[in-house]
N, C-alpha and C positions, 0 to 999 in steps of 0.2 A: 499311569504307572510311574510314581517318583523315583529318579535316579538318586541314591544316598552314598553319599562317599567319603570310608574312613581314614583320619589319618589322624595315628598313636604315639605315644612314649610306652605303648604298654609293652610291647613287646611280643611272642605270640609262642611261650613256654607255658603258656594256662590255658586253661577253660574261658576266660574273659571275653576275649574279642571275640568266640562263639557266642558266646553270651549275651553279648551287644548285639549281635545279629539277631537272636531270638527275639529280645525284646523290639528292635523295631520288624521286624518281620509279622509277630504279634501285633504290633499295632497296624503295619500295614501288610499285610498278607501279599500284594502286587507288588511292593517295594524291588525294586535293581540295586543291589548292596553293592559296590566298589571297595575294596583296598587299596589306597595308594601307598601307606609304607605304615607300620607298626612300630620303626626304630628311630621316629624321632630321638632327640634327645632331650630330658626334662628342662634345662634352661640354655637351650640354644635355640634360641627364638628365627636366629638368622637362618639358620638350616631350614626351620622347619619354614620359614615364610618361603623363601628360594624353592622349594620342593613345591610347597601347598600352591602357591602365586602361580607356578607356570603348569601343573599339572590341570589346577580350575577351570584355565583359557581355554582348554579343549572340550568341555563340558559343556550341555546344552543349558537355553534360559530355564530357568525354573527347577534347577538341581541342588540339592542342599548337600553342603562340605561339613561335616560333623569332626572337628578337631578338638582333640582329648592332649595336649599339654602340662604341662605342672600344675595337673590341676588342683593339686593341695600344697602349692606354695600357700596359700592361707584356708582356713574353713570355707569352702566355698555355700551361698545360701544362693544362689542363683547361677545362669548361665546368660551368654549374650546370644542374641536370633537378628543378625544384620540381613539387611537385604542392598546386595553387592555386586551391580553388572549384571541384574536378572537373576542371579543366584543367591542363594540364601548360605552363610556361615554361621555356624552353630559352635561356640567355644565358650571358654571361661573369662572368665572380666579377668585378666592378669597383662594387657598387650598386645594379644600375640594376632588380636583382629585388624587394628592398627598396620603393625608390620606385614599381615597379608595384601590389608587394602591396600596401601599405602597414604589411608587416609583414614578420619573416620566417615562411616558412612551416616547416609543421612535419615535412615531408618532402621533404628535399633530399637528391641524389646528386653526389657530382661524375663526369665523364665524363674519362675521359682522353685529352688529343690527342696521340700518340706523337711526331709531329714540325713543330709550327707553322709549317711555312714559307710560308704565307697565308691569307687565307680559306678558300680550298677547303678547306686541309687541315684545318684547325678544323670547317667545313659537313660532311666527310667522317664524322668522327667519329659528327657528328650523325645520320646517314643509318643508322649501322651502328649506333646505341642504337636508332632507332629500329625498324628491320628487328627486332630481337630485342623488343621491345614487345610488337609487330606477332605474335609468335610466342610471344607466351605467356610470356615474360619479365619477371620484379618487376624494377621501380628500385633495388631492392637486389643484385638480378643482374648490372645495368647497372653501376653505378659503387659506390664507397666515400659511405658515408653519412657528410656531413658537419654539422657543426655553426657552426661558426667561418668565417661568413661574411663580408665585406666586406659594411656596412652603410650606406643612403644615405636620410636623409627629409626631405622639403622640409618648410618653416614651416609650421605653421599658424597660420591668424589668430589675432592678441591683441585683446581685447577688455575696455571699462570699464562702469561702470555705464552713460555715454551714448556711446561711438563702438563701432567695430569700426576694426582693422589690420589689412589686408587684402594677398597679395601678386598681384603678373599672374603668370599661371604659363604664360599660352599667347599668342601674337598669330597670328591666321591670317592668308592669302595677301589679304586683303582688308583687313587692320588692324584688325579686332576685337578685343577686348582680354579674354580672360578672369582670373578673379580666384580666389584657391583659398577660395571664400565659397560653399558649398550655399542651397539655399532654405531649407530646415532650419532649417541655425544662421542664419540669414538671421532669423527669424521666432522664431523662440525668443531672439534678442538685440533683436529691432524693441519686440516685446511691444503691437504696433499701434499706437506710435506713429509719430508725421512723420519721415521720413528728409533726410537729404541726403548723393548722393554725391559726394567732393569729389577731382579729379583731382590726380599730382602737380606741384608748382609751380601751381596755377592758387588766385585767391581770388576766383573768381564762384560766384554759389548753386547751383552743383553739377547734378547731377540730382536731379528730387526724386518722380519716379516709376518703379512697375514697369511697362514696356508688356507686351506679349502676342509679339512679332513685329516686326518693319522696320518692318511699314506702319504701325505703329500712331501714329508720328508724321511730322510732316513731311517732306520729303529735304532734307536739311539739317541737320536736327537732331540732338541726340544723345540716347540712351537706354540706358536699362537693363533688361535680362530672363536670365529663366534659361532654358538654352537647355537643349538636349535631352540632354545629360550631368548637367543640375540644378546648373549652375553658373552661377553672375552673371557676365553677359557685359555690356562695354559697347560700344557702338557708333556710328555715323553714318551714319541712314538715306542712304545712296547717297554717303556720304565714308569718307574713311579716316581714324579716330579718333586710333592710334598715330603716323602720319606727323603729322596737323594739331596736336598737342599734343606730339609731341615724346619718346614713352613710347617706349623702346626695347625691343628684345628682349636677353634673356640672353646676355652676354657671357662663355665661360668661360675666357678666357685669363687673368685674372685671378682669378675668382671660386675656383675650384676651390683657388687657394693661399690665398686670401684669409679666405675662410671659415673655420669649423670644418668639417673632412671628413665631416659627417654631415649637413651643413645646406647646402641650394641654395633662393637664391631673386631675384627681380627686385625692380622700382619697386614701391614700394607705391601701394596707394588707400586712403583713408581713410571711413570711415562715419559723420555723426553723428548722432544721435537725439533728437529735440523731445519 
């Protein structure tokens, strides 16, 4: 029984994303369909990798992540079928496989869409690679083995002898601010000594501790912890961090031209070390 798990920019005001389900359900009648979130956003690749990346790691081998993104930033005539950590990603050649992997992987297929006249017709495609999987079928069966991918990696933190450059890579439905900083390099650039974290535009003394969880300080106050993806999240026990400081989310109406086409990122936060 394949576990199939969706994550959209569609949204879920239609008929679609039922839709998609029929179709592979049709193809595999046993199928386990998953939703991880419908509200992507069409060119925020960093959200959607942040969401897609750590929700994956819980999934068992042999699951396939079906990601639907901007996927008519161009006429799309194919889709990408990586095999990634034992699981399989299914998405469009724009990126956004790159920023999930954080690499490219070393076995990709492209699938062919005969005629993209919308989503479904692209989700179709998908349903009938999969049906052939499903029956004993290699990815080299399925599609043309490609190489010459559309490639997309967000920043990683810059680092000195005393700060860290850090970027927001996520703000959830509550305005917590995630930062693309692991506990890890967290502590291997701390070296135990004093910290402080120092928001953008702000020159008050920062945060200058790890908490464990919300409660660990006041409601009101702000803090810093790694949260269960093992990333540095900052927050406001019972506020909204982003709104009260003014940190926005990723804008790609510019970004995407603005950049270099291999680089996406937000506001930075800054690190320094005592």
């Amino acid at each position: 029984m394949p576990v199939i798990t969706l994550s959209t920019d569609i949204g879920q005001s239609d008929y679609v994303v039922g839709a998609i389900k029929g179709q592979l359900i049709k193809a595999v009648p046993s199928a386990s369909i998953i939703d991880i979130t419908h509200q992507l956003v069409a060119n925020n690749y960093l959200h959607a990798a942040y969401v897609c990346t750590n929700a994956f790691s819980f999934y068992p081998a042999g699951a396939f992540h079906f990601v639907i993104i901007n996927l008519f930033e161009k006429s799309p005539d194919h889709l990408l079928l990586a095999k990634h950590n034992n699981q399989f990603i299914v998405c469009p050649d724009n990126g956004i496989l790159t920023m999930i992997a954080g690499e490219k992987p070393a076995e990709i297929v492209s699938v062919k869409i005969p005629n993209a006249l919308g989503v479904l017709s692209c989700t179709e495609a998908f349903a009938k690679a999969l049906n052939a999987i499903e029956n004993g079928s290699s990815l080299q069966a399925i599609g043309d083995v490609v190489t010459g991918i559309e490639e997309k990696y967000p920043f990683r933190s810059t680092a000195g002898p005393d700060w860290i450059d850090s970027q927001i890579i996520f703000i959830d439905q509550f305005e917590n601010v995630v930062i693309n900083l692991t506990k890890k390099e967290f502590e291997e650039h701390r070296k135990g000594r004093k910290f402080r974290i120092v928001l953008p535009a702000r020159n008050d003394g920062g945060i200058v501790n790890i908490s464990e969880n919300y409660a660990s300080v006041e409601q009101g106050e702000r803090l810093a912890w790694f949260n269960s993806a093992g990333y540095l999240e900052l927050a406001i026990n019972k506020g909204n961090l982003a709104g009260l400081f003014g940190l926005k989310r990723f804008s790609g109406g510019t970004t995407l031209n603005t950049l270099p086409s291999n680089k996406l990122m937000y506001e930075r936060v800054k690190i320094f070390f005592e």
